[in-house]
C-alpha angles and dihedrals in degrees: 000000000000107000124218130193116213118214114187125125083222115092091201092059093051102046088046092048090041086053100048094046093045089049079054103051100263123133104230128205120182133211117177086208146020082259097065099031091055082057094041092047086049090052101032103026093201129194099242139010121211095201123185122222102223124051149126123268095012125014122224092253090057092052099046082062098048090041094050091040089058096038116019087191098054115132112229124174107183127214138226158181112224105272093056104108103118096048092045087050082054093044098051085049079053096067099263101146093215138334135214127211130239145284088039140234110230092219091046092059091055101035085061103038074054093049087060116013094042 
C-alpha cells in the first residue's frame, strides 16, 4: 500500500485529502508544517508528499530543500491556492515534482499521488 505524507497547516485540508486517499487504498501520514514533515519523511519514507506552500514554522519551499537534500529521489507534489505562481515556479527549481492548485479536484489529487506512488 503506497504511503503519502500530507503536509497543510490546515487541519481541514488534511483530514478531507486523508479521507479521500484512505477510501482509495493509500496509507496516509499528516504534518501541520515542513518541520515536522522533514521528521516525519526521515521515519516513514513515504512514496509521495503532498506539501503546502504556505505555512507556519517552515514553509513548503524550505522543506522541499531540506526533503530533497536528505533524499534526491524524493517525490513531492506542492500545493497551492490560485496566485501562487511564482512560489510553485520556485518550488518546481527546488526539486517538487508537480503541484496542484486549491481548492482541489478529487480526481486531480489521485490521479497524481498515481502518477508517482503507483
Amino acid at each position: 500500500m503506497p504511503k503519502v505524507l500530507l503536509v497543510d497547516d490546515a487541519d481541514f485540508m488534511r483530514m478531507r485529502s486523508a479521507k479521500l486517499l484512505t477510501e482509495n487504498g493509500y496509507e496516509v501520514a499528516e504534518a501541520e508544517n515542513g518541520q515536522v514533515a522533514v521528521s516525519k519523511y526521515e521515519a516513514l519514507k513515504p512514496d509521495i508528499v503532498l506539501m503546502d506552500i504556505t505555512m507556519p514554522v517552515m514553509d513548503g519551499i524550505a522543506a522541499v530543500k531540506e526533503i530533497r537534500q536528505r533524499d534526491p529521489g524524493a517525490k513531492i507534489v506542492m500545493c497551492s491556492a490560485l496566485g501562487q505562481q511564482t512560489m510553485v515556479l520556485e518550488a518546481l527549481k527546488a526539486g517538487a515534482k508537480d503541484f496542484i492548485v486549491k481548492p482541489f479536484q478529487p480526481d486531480k489529487i489521485l490521479a497524481t499521488v498515481k502518477k508517482f506512488a503507483g
